[in-house]
N, C-alpha and C positions, 0 to 999 in steps of 0.2 A: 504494500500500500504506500503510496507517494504523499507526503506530506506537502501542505506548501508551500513551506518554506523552499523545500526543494525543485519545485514547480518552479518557482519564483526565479532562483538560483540558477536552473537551467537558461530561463528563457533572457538574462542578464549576461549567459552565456553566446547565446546564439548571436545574440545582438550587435555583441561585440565583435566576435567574430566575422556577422557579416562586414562591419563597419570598418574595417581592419581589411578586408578583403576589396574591398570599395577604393579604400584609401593604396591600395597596393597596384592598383591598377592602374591609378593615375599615371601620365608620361607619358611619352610624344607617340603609344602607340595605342592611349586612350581612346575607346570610340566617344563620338560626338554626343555632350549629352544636351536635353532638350529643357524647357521650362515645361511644367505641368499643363497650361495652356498650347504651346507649339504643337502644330501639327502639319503634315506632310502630306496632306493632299497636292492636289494639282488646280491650278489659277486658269479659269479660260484666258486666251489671248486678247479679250476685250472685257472691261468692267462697265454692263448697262444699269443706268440709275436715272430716276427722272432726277431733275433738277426743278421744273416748276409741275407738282402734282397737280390731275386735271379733275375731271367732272362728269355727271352724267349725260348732260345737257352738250351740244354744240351748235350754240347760241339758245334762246328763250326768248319767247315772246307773248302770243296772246295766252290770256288764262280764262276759264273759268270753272261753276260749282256746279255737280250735280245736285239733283232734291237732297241726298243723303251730306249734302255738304263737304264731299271728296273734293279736291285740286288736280283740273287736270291741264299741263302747261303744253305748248306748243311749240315747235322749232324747225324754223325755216332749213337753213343748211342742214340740219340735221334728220330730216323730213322724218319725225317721227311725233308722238302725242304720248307725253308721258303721266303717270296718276302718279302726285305727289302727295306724300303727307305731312301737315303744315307744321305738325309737333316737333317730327323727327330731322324732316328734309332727305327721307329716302325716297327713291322713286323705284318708276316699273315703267316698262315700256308698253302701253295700250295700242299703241297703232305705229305698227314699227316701218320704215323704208318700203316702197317708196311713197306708199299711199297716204303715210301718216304726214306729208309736208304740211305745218298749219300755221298760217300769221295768226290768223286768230277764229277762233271755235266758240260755240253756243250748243245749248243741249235746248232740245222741242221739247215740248209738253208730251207727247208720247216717249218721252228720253231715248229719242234719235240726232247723235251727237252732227253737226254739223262745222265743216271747219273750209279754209282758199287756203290754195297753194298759190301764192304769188308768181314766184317763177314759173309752173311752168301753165298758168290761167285758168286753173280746173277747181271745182268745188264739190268735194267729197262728203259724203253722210255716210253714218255707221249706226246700222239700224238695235235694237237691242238686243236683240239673237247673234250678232257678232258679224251682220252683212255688210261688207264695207262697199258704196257704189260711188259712182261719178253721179255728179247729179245737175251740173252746166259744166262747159268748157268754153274755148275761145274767148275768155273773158282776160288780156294781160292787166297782169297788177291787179289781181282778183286780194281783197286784202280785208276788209271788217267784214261782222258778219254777227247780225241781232235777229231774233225772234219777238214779233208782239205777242202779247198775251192774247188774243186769237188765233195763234199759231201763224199767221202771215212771214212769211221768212224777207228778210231783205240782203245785201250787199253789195260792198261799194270797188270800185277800180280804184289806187291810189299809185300814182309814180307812171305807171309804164297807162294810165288811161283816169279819167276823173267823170264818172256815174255813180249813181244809185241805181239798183235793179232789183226786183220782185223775183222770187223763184218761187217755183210751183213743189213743194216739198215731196208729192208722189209723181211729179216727172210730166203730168200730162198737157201742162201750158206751157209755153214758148217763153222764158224771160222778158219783163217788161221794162223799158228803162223809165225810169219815173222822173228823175233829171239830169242834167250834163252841167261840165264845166263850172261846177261850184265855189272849185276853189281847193280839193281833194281831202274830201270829208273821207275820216280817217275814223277809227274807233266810236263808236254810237250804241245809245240804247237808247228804249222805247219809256216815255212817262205816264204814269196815270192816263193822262190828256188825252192818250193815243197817238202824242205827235213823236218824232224821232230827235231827238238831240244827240249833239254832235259836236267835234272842232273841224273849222277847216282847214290845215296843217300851210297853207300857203299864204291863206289870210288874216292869221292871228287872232281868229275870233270864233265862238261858240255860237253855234246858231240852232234852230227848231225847225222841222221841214212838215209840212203834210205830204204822207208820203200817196192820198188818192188824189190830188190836185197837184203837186209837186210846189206849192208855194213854201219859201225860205225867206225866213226873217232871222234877225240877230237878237242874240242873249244874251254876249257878254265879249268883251272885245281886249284889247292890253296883255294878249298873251303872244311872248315870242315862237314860239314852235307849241301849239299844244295837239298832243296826237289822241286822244282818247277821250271819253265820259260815259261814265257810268252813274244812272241814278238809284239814290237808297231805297226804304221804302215810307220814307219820307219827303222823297221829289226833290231830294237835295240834289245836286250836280255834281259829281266829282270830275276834276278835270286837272291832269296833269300835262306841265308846261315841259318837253324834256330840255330844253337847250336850257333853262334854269334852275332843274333841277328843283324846281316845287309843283308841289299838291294843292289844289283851290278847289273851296267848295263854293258854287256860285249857288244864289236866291234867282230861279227861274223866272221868276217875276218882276225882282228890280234889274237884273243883273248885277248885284253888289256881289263881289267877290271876296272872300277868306283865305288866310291864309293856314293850310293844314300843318304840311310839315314839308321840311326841306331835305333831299336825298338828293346823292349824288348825281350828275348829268346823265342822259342816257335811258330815260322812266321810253318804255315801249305800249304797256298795255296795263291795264287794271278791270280786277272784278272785286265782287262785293259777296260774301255768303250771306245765308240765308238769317245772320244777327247783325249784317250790318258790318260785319270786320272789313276790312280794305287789306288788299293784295295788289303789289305792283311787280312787273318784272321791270329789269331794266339790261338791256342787251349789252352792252359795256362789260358789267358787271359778271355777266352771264348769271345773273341773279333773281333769287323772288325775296322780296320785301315783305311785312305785315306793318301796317301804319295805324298808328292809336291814334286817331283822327280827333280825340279830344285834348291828348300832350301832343302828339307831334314827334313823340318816340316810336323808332321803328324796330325792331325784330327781324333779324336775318335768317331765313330758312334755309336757301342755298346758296351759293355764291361761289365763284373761282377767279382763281390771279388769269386766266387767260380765256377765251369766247368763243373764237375760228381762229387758231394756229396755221398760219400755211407759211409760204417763203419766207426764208432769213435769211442773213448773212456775219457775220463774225470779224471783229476788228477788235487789237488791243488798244487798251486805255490804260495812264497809268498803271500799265504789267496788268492787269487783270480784262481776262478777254470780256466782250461785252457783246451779246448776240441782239441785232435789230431785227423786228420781225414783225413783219405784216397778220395782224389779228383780227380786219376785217373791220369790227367798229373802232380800232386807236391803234396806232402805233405803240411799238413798246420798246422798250432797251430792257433787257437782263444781262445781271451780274451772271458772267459765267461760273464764280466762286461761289457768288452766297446764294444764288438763285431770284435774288431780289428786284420785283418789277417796277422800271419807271414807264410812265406814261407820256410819251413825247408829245403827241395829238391824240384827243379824247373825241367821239364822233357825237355829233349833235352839239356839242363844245365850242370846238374848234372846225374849223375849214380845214376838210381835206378828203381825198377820193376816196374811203374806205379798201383802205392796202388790205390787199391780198399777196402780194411778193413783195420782196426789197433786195436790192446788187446794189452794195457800198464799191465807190468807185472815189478813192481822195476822202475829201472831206463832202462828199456829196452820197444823196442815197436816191435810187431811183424806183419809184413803188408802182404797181401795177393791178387794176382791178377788172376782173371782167365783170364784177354786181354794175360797178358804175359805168364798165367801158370808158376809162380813164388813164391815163397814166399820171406823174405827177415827180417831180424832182425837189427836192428837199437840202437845204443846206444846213449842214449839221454843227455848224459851228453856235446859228443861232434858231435851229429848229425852226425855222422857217423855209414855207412852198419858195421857189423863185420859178418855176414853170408848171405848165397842166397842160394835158393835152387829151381832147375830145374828141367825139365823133370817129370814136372804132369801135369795133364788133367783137369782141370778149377779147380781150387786151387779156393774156397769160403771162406774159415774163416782158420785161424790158431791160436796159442797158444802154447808156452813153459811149456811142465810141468814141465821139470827142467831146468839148462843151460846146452844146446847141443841137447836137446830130444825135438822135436816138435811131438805136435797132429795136423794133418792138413785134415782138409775137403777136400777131392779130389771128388767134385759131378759127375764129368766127367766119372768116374766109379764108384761113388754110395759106394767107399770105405772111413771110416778111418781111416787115417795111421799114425803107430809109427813111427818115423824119426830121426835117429842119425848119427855118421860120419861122415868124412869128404863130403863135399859137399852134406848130406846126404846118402850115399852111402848104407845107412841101411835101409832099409823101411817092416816096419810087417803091416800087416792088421789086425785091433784092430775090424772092424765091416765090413758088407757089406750090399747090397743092401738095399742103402741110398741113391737114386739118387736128392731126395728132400733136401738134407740139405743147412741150410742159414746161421747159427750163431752157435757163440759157446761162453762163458765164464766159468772158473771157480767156482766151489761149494763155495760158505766160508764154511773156518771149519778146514782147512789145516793149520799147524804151518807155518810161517814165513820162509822162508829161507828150507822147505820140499816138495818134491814132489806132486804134484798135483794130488787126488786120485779119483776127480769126478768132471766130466762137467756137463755143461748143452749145449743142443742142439736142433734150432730147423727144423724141416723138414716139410716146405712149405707146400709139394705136400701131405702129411697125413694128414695137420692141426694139427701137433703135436709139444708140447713142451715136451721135453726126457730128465729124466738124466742118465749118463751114465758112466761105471765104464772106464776109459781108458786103464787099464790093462789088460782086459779080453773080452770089448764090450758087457757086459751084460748092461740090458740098460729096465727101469722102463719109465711109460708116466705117466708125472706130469700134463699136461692137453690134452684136444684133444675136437676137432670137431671147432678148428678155419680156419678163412680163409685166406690161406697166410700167417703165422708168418713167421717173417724175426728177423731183428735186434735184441735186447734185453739187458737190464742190471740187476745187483742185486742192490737193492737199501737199503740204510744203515739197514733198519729193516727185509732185507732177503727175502722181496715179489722181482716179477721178473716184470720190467718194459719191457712192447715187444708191437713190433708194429705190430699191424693185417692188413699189408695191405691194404686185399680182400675188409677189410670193412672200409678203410682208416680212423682208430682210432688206438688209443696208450690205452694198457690196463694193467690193475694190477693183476697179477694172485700170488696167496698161493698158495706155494708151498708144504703146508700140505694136501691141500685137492683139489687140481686143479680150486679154485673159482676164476672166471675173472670178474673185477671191470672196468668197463670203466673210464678213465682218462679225453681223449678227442676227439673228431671225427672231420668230416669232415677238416682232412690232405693232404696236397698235396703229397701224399706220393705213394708207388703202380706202379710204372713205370711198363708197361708192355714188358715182353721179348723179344728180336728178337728170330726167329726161328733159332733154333740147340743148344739155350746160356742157361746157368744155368737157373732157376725160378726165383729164387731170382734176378738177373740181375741186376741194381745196388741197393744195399745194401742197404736198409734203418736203416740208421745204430742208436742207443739209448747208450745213458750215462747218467749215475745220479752220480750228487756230493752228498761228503758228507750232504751237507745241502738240499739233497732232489730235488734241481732245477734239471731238466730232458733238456737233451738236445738233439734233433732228426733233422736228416737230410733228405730233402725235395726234392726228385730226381724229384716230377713233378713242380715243382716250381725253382730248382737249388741253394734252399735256405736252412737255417737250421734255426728249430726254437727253442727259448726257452719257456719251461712252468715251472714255479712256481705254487706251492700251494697257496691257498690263505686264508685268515682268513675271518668267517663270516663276513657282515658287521655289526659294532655294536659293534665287542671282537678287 
């Protein structure tokens, strides 16, 4: 029998012994020892991280309640209809691609959900058994959209046409236009009164329409941009201003105006539940608001630092890379370090084309929209436009080859164009049927301060990546048989960083010999189109800093991520 003392004694032995054996083995043919944490896996050769986390939403716009006082919000670019809950700020997807595109939605008294697709001029209803139909078309800039309380349905054209029109909610009458050229009545609902109230977004004023006579009088007038109203069930008015970023409740009767509560620029649409609570989105923000219409304090449901992510590009400042990026409603500069958004131009704010791309070229940035079919040139010293240029058909990617002379992706006719003059007034067709193009940057190889003698370019719908002389449009394929290339950069060693979409990875193609090196896959990246809109749609846009970090924007996610290289582990 073992006493334990002797227990004790032994195991004081073992101890030492091993420790003694430990220490014997030290000396220069010691193996390598580790910390308790170390460990000897293996590092992929690329580190992906978002840098600005994204969102449900890719963009936000109209909302409203069903009888059960659910939330359910709508988004254009993102052509889907999501059921939001106001407590938590989760959502669900109700009516997903492509059908769900909705500026702004209304539920019928039989709760048959009704919502316009702007882009592409179609007006869809979703019956309660889950049938989703078209229920007008041909309507561009199909954009508000109310029910009276006899079920009469209405909607109006805003931006791309300016009507009111009657729909027949079971299909069997023809649309009636009730009036034109208002003034582009924008967000409306119906009063007690039975008459329609409204802003008119061009004329700064709140107005009442009959809508079986179509006579229009004014309500209330001293607003800079006001795009919406909604009344309580007190006939009050709510009516938000967005370029000022306030909420007014107007007396339909004197038209005296109140002041609610003040939110940041950028208010798109508003509904009311069924106690009177007030709900605003604001596209900016990519946000929904709750406004206590008695303080003026507001409650944030959902919100993100970025709306439509598409083209970037990447410049250092002060040692720290700084990615500029076309976000659709504001310009933005991010810290490529801390992730941190500034907002260069804010839209409804500020004048400016709502960027979709940007190619930093000096101390200039050149932005490109095909929403506005605009281009627009930026000097970044003091954040101000110094040109714009109009009157193109979805304007995808641009680029200065010298100051005055742009190269601009016009996909809308497959052409691209030389561009000089005042307000451009110059335009030569450098190539044609292009109807696929996405991106564009410069060749390196050009002196400093000398015209730009070669792009690169790439065209989606061929799976090709092109370079191309812009003097002449003669034009060499540096790769081909990809799926979907959009975005792309040169990265300091003159390989071409581009994002393939089709097959939602980022890949490394030689440009000597067309060899494509995959980076990193499964990206949230690849937004799919609405019907009639470029391919490319929003821009998955790629920049590489000098030091190699790659940075890409994340249209199914609404985020941007950053990838670094990474060293084996071990070196």
């Amino acid at each position: 029998m073992n006493h334990p003392e002797s227990q004790a004694s032994l195991r004081r032995a073992a101890l030492a012994f091993a420790l003694a054996s430990v220490l014997a083995s030290c000396g220069k043919d010691a193996p390598e020892r580790h910390g308790l944490l170390d460990a000897e896996g293996t590092s992929e050769p690329y580190l992906v991280q978002y840098l600005v986390p994204g969102a449900d939403f890719l963009g936000v716009h109209g909302l409203t309640f069903d009888r059960d006082d659910n939330l359910y919000v709508g988004s254009v670019i993102g052509q889907a209809i999501h059921k939001v809950d106001v407590n938590t700020g989760e959502s669900e997807v109700f009516v997903g691609p492509p059908q769900g595109m909705a500026d702004d939605l209304e539920f019928g008294p039989d709760g048959t959900l009704v919502w316009t697709s702007i882009l592409t001029g179609k007006v869809h209803a979703r019956r309660p058994d889950g049938t989703v139909f078209v229920l007008a078309d041909n309507l561009p800039g199909i954009n508000s959209i109310a029910f009276r309380d006899d079920g009469r349905l209405f909607v109006t054209q805003v931006l791309w046409g300016d009507a009111l029109w009657e729909l027949d909610l079971k299909g069997r009458k023809e649309p009636r236009r009730v009036i034109a050229d208002m003034g582009h009545l924008n967000g409306f609902d119906f009063g007690k009164d039975g008459l329609l109230y409204g802003p008119l977004l061009y004329k700064g004023r709140a107005v009442k329409i009959d809508v079986d006579s179509g006579a229009l009088s004014a309500v209330a007038a001293g607003f800079r941009i006001p795009v919406a109203a909604n009344l309580d069930s007190h006939d009050n008015l709510y009516v938000p201003d967005t370029a000022l970023g306030r909420v007014l409740r107007v007396d339909i009767h004197s038209g005296e105006k109140t002041l609610v509560a003040t939110v940041p620029e950028g208010i798109d649409n508003l509904a009311l539940d069924s106690r009177d609570q007030l709900y605003i989105t604001n596209m900016v923000d990519n946000a929904i608001l709750k406004i206590n219409t008695r303080t003026g304090a507001t409650r944030t449901v959902v919100t993100s630092a970025l709306a439509v992510p598409g083209g970037l590009d990447v410049r250092v400042e002060n040692g720290v890379d700084q990615i500029y990026l076309g976000d659709l409603f504001s310009f933005k500069k991010i810290s490529g370090a801390s992730g941190a958004v500034t907002e260069l131009k804010r839209g409804l704010r500020d004048r400016m084309e709502m960027p979709m791309t940007v190619t930093l070229q000096g101390n200039r940035a050149v932005t490109s929209s095909w929403f506005t079919n605009a281009v627009e040139v930026f000097n970044l010293a003091t954040n101000e436009s110094v040109a714009t240029y109009h009157d193109l058909k979805h304007p995808v990617d641009a680029l200065e080859l010298e100051p005055g002379v742009l190269l601009i992706a016009e996909q809308g006719t497959g052409r691209l164009l030389r561009v000089s003059g005042e307000h451009g007034a110059k335009r030569k067709t450098i190539a044609e049927n292009l109807p696929g193009m996405a991106a564009m940057r410069p060749v390196p190889g050009d002196k400093e301060g000398k015209p730009i003698t070669r792009v690169y370019l790439t065209d989606t719908r061929n799976g090709q990546l092109l370079r191309l002389n812009p003097d002449n449009g003669k034009r060499q394929v540096i790769a081909e048989g990809l799926d979907r290339p959009e975005g792309f950069a040169v990265a300091p060693d003159g390989t071409i960083v581009l994002a393939e979409v089709g097959r939602r990875r980022l890949v490394r193609i030689d440009p000597q010999n067309g060899e494509v090196t995959e980076i990193a896959r499964n990206l949230a990246i690849g937004y799919p189109a609405a019907e009639g809109m470029p391919p490319s749609y929003v821009l998955t846009g790629v920049g590489v800093s000098p030091s190699g970090a790659i940075y890409v924007s994340a249209d199914r996610a609404t985020a941007l991520y950053k990838i670094t290289p990474q060293q084996a582990a071990g070196h």
